[in-house]
N, CA, C and O of each residue as an XYZ file, in Angstrom:
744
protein
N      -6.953     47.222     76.205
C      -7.265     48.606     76.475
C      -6.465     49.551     75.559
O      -6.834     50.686     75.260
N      -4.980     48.776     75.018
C      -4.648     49.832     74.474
C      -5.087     50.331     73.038
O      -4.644     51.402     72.623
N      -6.009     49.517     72.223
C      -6.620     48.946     71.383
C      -7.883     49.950     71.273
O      -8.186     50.454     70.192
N      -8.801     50.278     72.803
C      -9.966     50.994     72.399
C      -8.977     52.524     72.663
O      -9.112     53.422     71.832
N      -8.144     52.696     73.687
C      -7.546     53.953     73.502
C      -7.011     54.251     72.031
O      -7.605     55.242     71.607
N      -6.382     53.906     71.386
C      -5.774     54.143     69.817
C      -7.214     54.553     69.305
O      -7.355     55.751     69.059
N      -8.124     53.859     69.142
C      -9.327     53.486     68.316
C      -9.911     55.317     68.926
O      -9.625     56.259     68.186
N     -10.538     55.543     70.000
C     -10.665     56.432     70.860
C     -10.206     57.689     70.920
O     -10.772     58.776     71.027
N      -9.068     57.356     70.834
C      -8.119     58.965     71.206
C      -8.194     59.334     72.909
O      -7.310     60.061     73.360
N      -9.339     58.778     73.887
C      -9.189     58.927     75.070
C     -10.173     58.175     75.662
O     -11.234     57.875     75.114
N      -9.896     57.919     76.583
C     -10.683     57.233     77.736
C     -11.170     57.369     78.470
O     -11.040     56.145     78.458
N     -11.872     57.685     79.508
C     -12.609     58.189     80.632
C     -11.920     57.455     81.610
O     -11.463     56.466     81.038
N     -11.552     57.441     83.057
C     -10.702     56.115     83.986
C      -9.220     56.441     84.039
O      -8.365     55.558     83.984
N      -9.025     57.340     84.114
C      -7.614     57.167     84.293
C      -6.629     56.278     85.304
O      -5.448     56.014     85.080
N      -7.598     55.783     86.765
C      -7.195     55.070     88.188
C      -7.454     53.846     87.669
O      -6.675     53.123     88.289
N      -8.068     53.157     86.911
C      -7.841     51.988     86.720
C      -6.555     51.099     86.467
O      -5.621     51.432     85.738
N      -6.676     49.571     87.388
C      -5.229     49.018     86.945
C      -4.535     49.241     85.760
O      -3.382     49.661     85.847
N      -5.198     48.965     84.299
C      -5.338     48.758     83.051
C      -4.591     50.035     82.728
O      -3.620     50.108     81.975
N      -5.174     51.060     83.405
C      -4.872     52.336     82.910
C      -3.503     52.923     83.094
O      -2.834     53.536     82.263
N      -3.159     52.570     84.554
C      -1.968     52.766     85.440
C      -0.739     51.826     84.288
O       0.219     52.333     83.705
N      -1.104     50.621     84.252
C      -0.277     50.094     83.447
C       0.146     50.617     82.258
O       1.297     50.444     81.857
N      -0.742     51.292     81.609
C      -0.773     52.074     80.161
C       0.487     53.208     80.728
O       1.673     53.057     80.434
N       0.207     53.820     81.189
C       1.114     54.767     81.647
C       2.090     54.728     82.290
O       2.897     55.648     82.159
N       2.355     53.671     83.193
C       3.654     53.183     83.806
C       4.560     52.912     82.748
O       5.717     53.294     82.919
N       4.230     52.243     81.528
C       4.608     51.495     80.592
C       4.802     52.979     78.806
O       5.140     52.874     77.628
N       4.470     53.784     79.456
C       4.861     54.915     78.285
C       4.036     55.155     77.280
O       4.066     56.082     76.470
N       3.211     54.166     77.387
C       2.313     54.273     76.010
C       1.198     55.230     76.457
O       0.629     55.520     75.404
N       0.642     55.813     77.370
C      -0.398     56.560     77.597
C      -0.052     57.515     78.920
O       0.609     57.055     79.850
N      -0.655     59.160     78.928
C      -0.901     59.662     80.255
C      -2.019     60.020     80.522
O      -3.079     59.721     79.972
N      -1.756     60.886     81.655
C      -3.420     61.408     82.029
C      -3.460     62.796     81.705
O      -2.539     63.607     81.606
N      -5.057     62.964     81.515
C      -4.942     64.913     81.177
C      -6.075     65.029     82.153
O      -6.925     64.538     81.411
N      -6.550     65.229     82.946
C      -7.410     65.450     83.753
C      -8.039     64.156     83.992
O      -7.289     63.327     84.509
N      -9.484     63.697     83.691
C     -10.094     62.485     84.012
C     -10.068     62.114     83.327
O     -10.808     61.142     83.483
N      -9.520     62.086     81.961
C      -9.114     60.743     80.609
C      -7.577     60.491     80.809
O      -6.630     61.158     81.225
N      -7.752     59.307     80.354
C      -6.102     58.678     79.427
C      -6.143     58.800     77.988
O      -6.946     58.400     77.146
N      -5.185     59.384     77.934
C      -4.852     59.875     76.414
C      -3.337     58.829     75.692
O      -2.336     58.739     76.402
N      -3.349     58.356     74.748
C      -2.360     57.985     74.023
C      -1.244     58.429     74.262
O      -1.373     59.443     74.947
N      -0.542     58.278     74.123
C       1.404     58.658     73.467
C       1.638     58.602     72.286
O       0.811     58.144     71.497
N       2.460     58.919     72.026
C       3.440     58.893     70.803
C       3.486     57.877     70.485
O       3.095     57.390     69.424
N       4.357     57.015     72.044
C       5.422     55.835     71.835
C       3.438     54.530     72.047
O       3.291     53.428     71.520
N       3.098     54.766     72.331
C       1.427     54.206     72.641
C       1.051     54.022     71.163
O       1.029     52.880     70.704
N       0.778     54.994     70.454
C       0.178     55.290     68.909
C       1.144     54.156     68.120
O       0.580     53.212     67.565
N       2.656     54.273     68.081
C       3.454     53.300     67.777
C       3.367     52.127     67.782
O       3.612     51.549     66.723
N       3.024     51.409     68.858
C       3.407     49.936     69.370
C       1.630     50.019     68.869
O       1.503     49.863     67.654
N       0.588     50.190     69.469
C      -0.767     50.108     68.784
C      -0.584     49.820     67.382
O      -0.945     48.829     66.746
N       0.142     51.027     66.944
C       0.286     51.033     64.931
C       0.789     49.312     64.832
O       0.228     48.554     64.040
N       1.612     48.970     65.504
C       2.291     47.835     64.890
C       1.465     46.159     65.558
O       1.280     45.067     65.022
N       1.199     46.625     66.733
C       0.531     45.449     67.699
C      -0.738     44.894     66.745
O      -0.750     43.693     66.476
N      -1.776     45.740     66.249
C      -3.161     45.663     66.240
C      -3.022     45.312     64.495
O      -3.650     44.313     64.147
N      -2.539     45.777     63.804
C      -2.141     45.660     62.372
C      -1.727     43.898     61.738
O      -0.705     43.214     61.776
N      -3.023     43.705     61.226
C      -2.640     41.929     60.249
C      -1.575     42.515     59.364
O      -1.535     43.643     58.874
N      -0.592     41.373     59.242
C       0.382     41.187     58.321
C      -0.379     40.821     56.959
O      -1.517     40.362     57.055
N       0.132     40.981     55.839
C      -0.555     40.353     54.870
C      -0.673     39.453     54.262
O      -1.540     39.334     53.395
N       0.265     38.487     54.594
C       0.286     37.250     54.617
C       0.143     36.260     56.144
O       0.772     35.246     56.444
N      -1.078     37.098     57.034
C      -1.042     36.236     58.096
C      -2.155     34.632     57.537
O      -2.894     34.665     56.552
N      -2.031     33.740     58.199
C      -2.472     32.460     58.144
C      -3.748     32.486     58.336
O      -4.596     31.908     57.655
N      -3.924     33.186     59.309
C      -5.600     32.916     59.541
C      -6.751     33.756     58.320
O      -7.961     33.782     58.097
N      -5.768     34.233     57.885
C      -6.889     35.233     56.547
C      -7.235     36.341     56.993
O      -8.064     36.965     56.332
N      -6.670     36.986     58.354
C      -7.262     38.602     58.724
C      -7.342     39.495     58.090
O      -8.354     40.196     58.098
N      -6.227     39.760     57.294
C      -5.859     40.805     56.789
C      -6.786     41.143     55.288
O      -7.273     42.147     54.769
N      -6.690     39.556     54.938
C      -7.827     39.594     53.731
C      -9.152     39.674     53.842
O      -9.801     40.273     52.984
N      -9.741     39.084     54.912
C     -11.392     39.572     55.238
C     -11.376     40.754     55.413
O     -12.131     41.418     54.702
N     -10.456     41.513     56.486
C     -10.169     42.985     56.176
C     -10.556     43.924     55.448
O     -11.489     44.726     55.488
N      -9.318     43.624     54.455
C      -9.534     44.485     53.614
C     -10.851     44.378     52.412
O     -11.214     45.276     51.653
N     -11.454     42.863     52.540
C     -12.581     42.979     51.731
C     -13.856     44.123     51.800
O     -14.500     44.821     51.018
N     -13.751     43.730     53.844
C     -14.704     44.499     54.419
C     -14.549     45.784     54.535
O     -15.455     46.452     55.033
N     -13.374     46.371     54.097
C     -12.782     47.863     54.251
C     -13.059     48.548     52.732
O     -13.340     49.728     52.521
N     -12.949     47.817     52.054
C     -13.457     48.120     50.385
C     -14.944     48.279     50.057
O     -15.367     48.930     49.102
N     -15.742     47.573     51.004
C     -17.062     47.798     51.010
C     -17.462     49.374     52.138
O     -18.209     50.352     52.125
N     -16.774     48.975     52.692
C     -17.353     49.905     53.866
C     -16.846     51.328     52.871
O     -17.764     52.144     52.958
N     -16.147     51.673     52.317
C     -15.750     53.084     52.225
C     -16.736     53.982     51.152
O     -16.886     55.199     51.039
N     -17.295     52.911     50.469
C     -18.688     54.095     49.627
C     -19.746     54.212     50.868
O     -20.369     55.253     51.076
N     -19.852     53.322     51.479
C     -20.614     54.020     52.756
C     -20.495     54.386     53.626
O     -21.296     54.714     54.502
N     -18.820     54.412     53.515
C     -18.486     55.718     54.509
C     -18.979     56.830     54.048
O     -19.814     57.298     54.822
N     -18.783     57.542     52.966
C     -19.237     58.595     52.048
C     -20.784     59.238     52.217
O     -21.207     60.384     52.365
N     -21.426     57.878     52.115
C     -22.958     58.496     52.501
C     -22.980     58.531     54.147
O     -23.955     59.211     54.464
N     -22.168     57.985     55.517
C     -22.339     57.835     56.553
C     -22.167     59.309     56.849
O     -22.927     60.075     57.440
N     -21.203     59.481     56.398
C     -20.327     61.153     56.463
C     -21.548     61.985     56.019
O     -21.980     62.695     56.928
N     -22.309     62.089     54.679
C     -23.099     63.050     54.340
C     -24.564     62.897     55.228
O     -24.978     63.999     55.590
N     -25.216     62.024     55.544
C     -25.998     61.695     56.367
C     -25.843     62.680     57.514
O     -26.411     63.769     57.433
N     -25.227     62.418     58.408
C     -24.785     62.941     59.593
C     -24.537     64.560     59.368
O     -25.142     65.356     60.087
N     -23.592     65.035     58.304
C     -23.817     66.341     57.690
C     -24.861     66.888     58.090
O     -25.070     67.603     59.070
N     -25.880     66.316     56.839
C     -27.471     67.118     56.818
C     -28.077     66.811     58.491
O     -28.930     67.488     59.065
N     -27.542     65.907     58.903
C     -28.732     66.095     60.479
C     -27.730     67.003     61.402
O     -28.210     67.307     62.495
N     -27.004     67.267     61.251
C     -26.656     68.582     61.885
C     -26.367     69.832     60.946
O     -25.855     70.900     61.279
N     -26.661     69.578     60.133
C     -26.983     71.240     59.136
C     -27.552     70.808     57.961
O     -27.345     69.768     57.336
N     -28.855     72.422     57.556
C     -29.531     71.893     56.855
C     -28.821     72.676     55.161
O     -27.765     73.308     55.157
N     -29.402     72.515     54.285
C     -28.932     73.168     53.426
C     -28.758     74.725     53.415
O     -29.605     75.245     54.141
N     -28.132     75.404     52.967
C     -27.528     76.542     53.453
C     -27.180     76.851     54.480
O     -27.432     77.942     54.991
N     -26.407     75.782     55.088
C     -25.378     75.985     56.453
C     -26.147     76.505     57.554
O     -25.649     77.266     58.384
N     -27.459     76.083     57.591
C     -28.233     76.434     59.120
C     -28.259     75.224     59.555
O     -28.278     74.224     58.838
N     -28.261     75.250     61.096
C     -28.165     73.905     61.930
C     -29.757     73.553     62.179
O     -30.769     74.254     62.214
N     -29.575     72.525     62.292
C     -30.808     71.193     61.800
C     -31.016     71.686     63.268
O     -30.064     71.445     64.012
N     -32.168     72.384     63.869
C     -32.770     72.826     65.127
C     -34.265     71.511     65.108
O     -35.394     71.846     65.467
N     -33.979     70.285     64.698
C     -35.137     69.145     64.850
C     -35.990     69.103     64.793
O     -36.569     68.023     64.914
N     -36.828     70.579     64.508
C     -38.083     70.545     64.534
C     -38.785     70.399     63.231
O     -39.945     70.808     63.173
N     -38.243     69.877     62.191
C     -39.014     69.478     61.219
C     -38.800     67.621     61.355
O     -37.822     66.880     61.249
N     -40.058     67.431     61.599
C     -40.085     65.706     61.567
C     -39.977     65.319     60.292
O     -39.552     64.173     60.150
N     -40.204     65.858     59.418
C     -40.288     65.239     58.267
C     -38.509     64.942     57.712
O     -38.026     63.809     57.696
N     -38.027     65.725     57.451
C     -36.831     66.533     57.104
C     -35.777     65.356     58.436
O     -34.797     64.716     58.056
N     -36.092     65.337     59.359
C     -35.165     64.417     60.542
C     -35.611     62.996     59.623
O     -34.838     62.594     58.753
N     -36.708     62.396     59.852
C     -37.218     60.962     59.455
C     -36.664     60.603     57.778
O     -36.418     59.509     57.270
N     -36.602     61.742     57.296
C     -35.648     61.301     56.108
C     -34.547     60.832     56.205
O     -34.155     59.765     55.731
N     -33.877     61.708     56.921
C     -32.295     61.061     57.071
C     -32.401     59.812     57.955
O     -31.368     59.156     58.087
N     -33.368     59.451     58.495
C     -33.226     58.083     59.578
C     -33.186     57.553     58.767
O     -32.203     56.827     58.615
N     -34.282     57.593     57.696
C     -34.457     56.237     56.621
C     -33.046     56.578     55.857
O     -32.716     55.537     55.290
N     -32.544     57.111     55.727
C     -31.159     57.166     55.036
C     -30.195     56.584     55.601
O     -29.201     56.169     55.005
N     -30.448     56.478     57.103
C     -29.383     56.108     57.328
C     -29.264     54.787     57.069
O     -28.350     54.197     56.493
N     -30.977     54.076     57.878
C     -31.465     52.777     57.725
C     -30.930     52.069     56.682
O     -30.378     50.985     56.870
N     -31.093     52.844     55.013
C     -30.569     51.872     53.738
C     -29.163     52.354     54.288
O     -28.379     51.446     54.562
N     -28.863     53.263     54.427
C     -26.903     52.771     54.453
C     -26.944     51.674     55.380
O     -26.583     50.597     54.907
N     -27.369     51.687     56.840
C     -26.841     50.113     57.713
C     -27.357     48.897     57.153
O     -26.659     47.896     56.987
N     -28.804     48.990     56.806
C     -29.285     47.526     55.393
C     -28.081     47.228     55.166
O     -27.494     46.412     55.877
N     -27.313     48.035     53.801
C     -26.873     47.973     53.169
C     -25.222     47.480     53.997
O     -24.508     46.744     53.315
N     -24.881     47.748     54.903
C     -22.960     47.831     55.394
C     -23.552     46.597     56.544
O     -22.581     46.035     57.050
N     -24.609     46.164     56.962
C     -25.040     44.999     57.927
C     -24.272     43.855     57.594
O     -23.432     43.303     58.305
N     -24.702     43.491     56.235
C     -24.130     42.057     56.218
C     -22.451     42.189     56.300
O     -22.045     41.336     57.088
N     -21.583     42.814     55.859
C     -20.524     43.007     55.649
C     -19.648     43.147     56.885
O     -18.545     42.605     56.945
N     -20.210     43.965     57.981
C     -19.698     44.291     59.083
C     -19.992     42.483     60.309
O     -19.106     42.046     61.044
N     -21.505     41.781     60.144
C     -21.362     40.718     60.401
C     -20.699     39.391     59.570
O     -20.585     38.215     59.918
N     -20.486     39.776     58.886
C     -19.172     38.788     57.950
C     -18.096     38.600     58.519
O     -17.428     37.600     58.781
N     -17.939     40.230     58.775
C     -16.517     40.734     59.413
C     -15.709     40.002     60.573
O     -14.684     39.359     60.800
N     -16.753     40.482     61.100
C     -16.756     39.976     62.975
C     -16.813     38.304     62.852
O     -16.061     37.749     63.653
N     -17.388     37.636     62.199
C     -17.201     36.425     62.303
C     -15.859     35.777     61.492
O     -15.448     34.639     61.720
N     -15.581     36.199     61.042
C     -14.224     35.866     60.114
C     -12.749     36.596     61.143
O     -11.620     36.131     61.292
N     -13.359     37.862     61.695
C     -12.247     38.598     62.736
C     -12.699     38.782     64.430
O     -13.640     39.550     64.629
N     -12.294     38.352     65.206
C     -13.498     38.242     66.485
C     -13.325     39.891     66.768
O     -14.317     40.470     67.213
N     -11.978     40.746     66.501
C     -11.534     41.949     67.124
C     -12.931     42.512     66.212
O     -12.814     43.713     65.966
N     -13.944     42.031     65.781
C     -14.753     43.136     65.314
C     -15.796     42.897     65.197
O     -16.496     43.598     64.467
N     -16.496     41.427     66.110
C     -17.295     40.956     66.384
C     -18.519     42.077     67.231
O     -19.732     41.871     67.191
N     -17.859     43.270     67.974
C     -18.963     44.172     68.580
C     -19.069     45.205     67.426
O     -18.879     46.321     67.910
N     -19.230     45.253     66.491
C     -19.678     46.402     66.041
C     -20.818     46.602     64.944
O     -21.307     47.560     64.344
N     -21.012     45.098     64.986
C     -22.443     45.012     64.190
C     -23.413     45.532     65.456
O     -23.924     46.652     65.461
N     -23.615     44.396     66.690
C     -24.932     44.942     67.463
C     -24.487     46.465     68.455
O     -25.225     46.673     69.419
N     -23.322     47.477     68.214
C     -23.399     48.694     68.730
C     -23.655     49.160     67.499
O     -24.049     50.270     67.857
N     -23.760     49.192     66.084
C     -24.402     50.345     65.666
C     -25.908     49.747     65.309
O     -26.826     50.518     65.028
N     -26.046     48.638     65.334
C     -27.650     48.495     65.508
C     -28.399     49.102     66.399
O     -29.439     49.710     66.150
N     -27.754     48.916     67.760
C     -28.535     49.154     69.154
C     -28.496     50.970     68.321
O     -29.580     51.360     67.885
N     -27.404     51.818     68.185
C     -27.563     52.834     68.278
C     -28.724     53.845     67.524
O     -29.195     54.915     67.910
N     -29.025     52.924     66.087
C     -29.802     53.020     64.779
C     -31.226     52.560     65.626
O     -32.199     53.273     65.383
N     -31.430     51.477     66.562
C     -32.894     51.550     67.342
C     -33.498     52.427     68.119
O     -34.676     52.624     68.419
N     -32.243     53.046     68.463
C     -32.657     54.167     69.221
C     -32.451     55.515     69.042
O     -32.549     56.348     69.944
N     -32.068     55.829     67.496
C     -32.574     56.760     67.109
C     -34.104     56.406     66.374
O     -35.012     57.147     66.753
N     -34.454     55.409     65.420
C     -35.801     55.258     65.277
C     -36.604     54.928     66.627
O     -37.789     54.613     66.510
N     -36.209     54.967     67.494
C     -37.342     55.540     68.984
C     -37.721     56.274     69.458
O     -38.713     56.380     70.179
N     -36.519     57.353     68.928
C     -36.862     58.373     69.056
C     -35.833     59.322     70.015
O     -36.033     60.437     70.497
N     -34.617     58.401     70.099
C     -33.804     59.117     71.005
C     -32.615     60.031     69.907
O     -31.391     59.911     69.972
N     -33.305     60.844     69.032
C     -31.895     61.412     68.603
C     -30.785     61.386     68.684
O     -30.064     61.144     67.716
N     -30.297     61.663     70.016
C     -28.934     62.038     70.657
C     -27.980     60.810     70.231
O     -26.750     60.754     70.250
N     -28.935     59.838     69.837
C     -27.729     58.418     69.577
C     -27.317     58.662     67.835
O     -26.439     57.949     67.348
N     -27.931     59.576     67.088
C     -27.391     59.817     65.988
C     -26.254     59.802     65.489
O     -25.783     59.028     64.655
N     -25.565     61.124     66.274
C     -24.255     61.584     66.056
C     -23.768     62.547     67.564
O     -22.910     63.429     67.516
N     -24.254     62.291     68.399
C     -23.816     62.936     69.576
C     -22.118     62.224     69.858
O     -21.935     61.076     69.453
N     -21.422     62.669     70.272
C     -19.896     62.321     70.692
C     -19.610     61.961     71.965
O     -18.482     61.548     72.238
N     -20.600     62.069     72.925
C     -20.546     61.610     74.255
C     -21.024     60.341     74.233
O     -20.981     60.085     75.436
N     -21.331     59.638     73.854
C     -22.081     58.205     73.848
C     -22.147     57.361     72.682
O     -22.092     58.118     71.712
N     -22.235     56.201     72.311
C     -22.157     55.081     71.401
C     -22.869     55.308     70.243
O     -23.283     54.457     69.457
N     -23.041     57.049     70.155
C     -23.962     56.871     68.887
C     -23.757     56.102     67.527
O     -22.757     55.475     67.180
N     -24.884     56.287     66.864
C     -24.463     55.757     65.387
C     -22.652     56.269     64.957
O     -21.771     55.431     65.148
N     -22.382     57.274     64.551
C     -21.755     58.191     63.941
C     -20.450     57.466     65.019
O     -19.683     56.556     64.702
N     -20.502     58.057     66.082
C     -19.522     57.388     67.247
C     -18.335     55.680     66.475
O     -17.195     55.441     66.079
N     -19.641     55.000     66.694
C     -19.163     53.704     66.437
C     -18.988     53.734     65.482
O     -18.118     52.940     65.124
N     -19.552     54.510     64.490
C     -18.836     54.428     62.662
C     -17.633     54.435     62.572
O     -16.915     53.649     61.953
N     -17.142     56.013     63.661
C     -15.675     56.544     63.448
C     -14.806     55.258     63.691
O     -14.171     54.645     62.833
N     -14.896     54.996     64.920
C     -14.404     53.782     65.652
C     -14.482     52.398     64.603
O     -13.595     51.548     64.686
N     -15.293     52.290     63.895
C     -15.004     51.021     63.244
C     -13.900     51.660     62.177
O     -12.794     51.149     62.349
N     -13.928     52.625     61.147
C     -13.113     53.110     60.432
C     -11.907     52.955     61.107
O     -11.370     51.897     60.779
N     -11.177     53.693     62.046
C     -10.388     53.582     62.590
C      -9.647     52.509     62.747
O      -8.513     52.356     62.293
N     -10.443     51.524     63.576
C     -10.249     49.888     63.793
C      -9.686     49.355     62.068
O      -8.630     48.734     61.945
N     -10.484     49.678     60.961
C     -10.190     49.104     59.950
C      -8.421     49.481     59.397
O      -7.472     48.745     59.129
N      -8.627     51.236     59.407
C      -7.235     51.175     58.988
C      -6.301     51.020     59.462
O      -5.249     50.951     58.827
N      -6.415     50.879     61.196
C      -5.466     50.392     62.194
C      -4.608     48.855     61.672
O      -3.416     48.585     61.525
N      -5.935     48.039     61.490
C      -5.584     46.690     60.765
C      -5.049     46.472     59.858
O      -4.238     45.558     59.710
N      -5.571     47.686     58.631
C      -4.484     47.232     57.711
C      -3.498     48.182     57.333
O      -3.234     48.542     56.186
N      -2.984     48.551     58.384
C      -1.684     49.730     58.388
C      -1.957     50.897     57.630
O      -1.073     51.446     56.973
N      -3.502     51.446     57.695
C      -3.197     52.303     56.209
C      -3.782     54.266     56.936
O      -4.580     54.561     57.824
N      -3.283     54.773     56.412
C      -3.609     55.846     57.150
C      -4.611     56.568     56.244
O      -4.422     56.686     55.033
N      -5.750     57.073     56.921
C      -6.560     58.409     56.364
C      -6.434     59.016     55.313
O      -7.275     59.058     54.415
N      -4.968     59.745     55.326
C      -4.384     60.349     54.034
C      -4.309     59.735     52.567
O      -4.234     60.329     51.491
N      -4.357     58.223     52.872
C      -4.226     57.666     51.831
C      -5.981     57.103     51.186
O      -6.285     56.600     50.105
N      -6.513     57.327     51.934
C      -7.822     57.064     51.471
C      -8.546     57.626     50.259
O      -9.198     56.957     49.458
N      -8.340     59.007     50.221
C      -8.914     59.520     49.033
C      -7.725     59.260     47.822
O      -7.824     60.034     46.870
N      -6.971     58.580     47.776
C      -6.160     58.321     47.089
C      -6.953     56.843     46.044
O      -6.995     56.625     44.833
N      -7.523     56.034     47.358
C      -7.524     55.103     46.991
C      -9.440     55.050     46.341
O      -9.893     54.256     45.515
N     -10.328     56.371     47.198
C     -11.276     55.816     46.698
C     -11.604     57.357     45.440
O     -12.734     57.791     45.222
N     -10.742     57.733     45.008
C     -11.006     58.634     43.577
C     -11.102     57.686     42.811
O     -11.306     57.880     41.612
């Protein structure tokens, strides 16, 4: 649990055993009906969840293979999501052009084509990442069904959702922070 909280930033459940423990234990409190991280939480996560780079089983190196692929499509994941909530000249994408929406699906479609095999590579080489091939599939079916809201909505497993969350997960693993990203992909 402390794993999807880091990944997360909060939780919904605060009365749960799991949860109580989080917080008995310093690493997490409550702010109303979520559990939120700590400091001393963000810490022990930073260090708990993070492959060494010379671990044995090869984590750290499937890793980072799969983290080198994923970041040019992070780039288009990021601009994708952009245009379906604003259209060019900073007006918000109000859905009613089908044409103009069904573009970006198929956009998104070749970006997941394209980050599919890599993310199931992943998961089979790392089990901690074994769910995130079939949650952004499921989420990508049901925006081509027609349920928008799984696009990029923030309340639910959307596409965009589970993107963040796998990013996260990645640089969690290999100790590397955000800041250093555009460093690495100029």
């Amino acid at each position: 649990m402390l794993l999807q909280l880091r990944l997360r930033g909060k939780i919904l459940d605060p009365a749960s055993p799991a949860s109580a423990a989080l917080v008995g234990s310093g690493h997490a409190s409550t702010r109303g009906q979520h559990l939120i991280l700590s400091p001393a939480g963000r810490a022990v996560a930073e260090t708990e969840f993070r492959f060494d780079l010379d671990d044995p089983a090869g984590f750290h190196g499937a890793t980072r293979a799969a983290y080198e692929q994923f970041l040019p499509r992070n780039v288009e994941v990021i601009r994708v999501c952009n245009d379906w909530q604003v259209r060019a000249g900073g007006a918000p994408n109000d859905h009613r052009d089908a044409a103009y929406d069904w573009g970006l699906i198929d956009r998104l479609a070749t970006i997941d084509d394209r980050i599919g095999p890599v993310i199931r590579r992943l998961g089979k080489a790392v089990a901690h990442f074994d769910g995130y091939r079939p949650r952004l599939r499921s989420a990508r079916t049901r925006v081509e069904d027609g349920d928008r809201e799984w696009f990029t909505s923030p309340r639910i497993d959307s596409y965009h959702t589970v993107w963040m969350e796998l990013h996260e997960h990645l640089l969690v693993a290999l100790g590397l922070e955000r800041s250093a990203e555009s460093a690495e992909t100029s």
